[in-house]
MDAnalysis code that builds the backbone (N, CA, C; Angstrom):
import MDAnalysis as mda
import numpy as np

u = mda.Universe.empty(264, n_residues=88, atom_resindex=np.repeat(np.arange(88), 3), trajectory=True)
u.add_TopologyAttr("name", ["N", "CA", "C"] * 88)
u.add_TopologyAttr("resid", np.arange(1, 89))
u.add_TopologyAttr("resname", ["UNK", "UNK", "UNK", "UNK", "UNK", "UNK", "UNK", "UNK", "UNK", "UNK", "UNK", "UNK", "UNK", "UNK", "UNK", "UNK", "UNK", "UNK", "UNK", "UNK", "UNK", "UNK", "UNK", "UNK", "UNK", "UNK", "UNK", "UNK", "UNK", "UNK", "UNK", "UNK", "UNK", "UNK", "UNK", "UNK", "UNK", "UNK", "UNK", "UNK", "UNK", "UNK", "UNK", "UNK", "UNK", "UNK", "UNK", "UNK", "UNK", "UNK", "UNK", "UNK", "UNK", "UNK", "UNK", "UNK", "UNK", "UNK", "UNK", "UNK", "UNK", "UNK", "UNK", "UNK", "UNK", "UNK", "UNK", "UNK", "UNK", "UNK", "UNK", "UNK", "UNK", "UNK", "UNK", "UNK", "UNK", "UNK", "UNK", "UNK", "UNK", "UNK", "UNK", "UNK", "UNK", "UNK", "UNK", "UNK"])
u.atoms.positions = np.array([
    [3.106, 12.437, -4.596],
    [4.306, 11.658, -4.774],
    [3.889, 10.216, -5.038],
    [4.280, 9.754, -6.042],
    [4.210, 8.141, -5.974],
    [5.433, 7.031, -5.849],
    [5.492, 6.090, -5.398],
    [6.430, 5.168, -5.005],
    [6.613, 4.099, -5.740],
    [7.227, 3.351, -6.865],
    [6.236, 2.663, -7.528],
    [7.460, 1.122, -6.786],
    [6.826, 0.142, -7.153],
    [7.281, -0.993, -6.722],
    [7.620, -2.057, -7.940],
    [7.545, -3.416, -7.568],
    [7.210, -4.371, -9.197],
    [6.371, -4.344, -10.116],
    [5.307, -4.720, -9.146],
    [4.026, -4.410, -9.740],
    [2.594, -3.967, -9.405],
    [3.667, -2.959, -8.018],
    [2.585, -2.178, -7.014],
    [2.813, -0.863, -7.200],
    [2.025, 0.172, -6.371],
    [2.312, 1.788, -6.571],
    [1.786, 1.932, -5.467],
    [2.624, 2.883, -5.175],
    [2.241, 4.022, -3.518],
    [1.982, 5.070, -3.713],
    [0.881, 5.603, -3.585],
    [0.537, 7.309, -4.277],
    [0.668, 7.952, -2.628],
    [0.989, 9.068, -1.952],
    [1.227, 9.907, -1.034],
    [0.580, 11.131, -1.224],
    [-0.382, 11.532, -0.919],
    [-0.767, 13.265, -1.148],
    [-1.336, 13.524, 0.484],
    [-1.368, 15.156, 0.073],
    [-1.290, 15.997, 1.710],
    [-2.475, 16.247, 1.867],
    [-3.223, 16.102, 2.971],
    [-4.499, 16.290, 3.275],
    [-4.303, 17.604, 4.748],
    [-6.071, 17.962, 4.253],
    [-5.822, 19.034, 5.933],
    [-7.031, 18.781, 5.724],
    [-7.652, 18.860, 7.475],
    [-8.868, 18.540, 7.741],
    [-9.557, 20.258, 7.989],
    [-10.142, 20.307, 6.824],
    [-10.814, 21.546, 6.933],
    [-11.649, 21.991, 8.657],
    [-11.789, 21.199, 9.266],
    [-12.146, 21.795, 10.587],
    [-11.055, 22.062, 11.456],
    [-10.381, 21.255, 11.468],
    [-9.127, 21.316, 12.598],
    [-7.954, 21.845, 12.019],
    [-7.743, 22.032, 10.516],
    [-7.028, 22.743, 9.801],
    [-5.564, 21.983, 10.155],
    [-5.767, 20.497, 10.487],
    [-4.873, 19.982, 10.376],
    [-4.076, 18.988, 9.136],
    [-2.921, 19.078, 9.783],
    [-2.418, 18.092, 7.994],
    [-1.855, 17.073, 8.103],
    [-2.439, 16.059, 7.503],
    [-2.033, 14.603, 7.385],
    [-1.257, 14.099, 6.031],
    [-0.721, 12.911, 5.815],
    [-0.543, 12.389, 4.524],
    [-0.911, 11.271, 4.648],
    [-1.970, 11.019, 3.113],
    [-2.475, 10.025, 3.302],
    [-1.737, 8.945, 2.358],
    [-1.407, 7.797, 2.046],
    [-0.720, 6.207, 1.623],
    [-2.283, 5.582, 1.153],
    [-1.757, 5.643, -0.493],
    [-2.685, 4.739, -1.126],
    [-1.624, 3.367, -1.639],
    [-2.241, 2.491, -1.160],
    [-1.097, 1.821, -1.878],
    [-2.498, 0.689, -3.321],
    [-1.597, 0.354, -4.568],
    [-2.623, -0.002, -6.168],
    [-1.746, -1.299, -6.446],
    [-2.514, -1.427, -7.523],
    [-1.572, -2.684, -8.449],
    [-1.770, -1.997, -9.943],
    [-0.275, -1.660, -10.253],
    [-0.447, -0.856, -11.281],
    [-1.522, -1.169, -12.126],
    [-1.544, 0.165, -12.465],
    [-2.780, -0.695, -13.870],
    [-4.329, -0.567, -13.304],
    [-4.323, -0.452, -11.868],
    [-5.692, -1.019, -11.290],
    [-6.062, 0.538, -10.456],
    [-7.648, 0.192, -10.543],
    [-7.821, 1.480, -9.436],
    [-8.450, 0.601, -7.823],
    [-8.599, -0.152, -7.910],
    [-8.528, -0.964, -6.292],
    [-7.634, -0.473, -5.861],
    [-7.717, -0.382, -4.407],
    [-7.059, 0.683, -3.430],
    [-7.204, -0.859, -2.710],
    [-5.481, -1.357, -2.258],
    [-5.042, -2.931, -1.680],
    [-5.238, -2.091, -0.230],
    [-4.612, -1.348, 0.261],
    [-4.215, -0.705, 1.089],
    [-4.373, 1.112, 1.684],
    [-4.846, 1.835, 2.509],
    [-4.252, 2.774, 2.616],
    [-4.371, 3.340, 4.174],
    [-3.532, 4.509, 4.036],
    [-3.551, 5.024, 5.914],
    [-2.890, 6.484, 5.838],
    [-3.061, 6.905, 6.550],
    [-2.708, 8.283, 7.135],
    [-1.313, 8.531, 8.456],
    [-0.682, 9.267, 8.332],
    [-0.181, 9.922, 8.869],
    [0.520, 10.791, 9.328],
    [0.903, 11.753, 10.231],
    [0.976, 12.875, 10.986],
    [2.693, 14.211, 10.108],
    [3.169, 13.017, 9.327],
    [4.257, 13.331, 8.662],
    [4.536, 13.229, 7.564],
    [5.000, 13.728, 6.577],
    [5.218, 12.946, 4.742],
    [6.417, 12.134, 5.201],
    [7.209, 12.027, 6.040],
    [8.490, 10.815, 6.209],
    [7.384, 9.706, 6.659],
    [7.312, 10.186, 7.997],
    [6.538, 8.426, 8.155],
    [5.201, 8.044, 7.605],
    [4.799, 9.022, 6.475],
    [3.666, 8.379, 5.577],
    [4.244, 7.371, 4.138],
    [5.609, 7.900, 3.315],
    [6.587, 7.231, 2.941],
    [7.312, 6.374, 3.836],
    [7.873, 5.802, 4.732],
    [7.942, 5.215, 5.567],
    [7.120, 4.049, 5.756],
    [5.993, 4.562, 6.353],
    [4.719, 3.600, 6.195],
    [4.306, 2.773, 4.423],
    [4.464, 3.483, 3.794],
    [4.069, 3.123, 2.069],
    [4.838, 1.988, 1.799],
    [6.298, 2.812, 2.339],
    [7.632, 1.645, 1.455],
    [7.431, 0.699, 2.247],
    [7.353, 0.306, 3.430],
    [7.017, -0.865, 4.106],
    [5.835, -1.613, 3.900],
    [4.319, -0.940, 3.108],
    [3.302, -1.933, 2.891],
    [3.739, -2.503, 1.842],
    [4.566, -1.477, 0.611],
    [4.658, -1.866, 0.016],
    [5.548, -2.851, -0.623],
    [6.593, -2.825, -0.363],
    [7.485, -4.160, 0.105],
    [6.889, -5.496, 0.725],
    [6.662, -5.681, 1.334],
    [5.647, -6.458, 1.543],
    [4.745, -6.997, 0.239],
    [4.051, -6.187, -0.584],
    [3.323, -6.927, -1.008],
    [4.185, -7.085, -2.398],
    [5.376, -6.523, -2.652],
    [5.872, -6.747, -3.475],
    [6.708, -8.260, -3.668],
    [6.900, -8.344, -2.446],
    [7.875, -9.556, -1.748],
    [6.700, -10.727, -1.551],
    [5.597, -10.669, -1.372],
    [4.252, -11.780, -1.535],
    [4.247, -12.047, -3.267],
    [4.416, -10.951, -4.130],
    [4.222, -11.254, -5.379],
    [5.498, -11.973, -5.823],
    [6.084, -11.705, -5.453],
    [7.484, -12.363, -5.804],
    [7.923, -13.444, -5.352],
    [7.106, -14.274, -3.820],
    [7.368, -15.405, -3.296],
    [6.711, -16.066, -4.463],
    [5.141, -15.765, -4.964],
    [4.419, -16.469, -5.127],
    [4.821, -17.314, -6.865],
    [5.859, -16.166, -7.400],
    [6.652, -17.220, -8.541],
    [7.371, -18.142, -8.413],
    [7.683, -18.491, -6.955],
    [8.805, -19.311, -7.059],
    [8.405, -20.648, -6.275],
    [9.481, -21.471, -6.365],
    [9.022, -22.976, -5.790],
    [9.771, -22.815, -4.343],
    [9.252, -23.729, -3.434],
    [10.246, -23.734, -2.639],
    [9.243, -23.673, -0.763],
    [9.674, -23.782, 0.039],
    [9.217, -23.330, 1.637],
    [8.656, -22.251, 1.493],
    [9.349, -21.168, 1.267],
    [9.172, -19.533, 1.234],
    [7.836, -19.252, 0.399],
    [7.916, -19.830, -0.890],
    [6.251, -19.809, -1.644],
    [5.507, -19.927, -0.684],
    [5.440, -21.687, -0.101],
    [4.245, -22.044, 0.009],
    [3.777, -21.325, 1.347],
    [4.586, -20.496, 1.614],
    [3.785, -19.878, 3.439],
    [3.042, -18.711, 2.908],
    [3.170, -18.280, 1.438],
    [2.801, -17.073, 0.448],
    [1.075, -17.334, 0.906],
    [0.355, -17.042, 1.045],
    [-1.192, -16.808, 0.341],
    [-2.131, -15.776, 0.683],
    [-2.534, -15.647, -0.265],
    [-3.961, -14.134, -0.498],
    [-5.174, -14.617, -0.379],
    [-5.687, -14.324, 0.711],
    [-7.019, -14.049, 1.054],
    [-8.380, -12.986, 0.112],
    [-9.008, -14.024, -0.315],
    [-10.203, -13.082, -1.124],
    [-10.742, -12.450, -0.305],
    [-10.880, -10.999, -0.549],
    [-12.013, -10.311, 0.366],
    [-13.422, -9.737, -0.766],
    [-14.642, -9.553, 0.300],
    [-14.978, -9.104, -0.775],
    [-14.768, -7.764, -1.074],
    [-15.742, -6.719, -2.301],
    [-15.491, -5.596, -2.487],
    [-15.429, -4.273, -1.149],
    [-16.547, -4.442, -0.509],
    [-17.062, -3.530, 0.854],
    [-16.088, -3.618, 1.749],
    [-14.812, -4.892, 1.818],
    [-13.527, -4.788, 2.884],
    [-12.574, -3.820, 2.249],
    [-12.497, -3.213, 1.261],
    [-11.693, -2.161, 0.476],
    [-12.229, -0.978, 1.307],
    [-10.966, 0.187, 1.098],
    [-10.996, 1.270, 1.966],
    [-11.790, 2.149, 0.956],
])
């Protein structure tokens, strides 16, 4: 399943841990266009793994969107460089 945002995407797929034969969903969250992985996480449900998505992803949709505009709300906006090896 993907989620898409402004100019973000939430990909959702079902995982099972071949030993414990358990099943997770895992939350990639992208910047379209890109294969950098901003974000991702796991959990125990496909609601609160969507759940979890639409909320990172909002967020960073709402950072991209402060960061066009003038005003208070911009300037509390800012992105931290990481390097490559802090990616999941």
């Amino acid at each position: 399943m993907v989620i898409k945002g402004i100019k973000h995407l939430a990909e959702i797929n079902r995982m099972v841990n071949p030993i414990t034969r358990e099943e997770r969903f895992r939350y990639v969250l992208q910047q379209e266009g890109s294969s950098n992985v901003i974000y991702w996480g796991h959990e125990h449900t496909e609601e609160a793994a969507i759940q979890m998505a639409n909320m990172y992803l909002n967020l960073v949709d709402d950072c991209v969107a402060s960061m066009g505009k003038r005003g208070p709300r911009a300037e509390r906006v800012h992105f931290i460089a990481a390097p490559v090896a802090m990616g999941a």
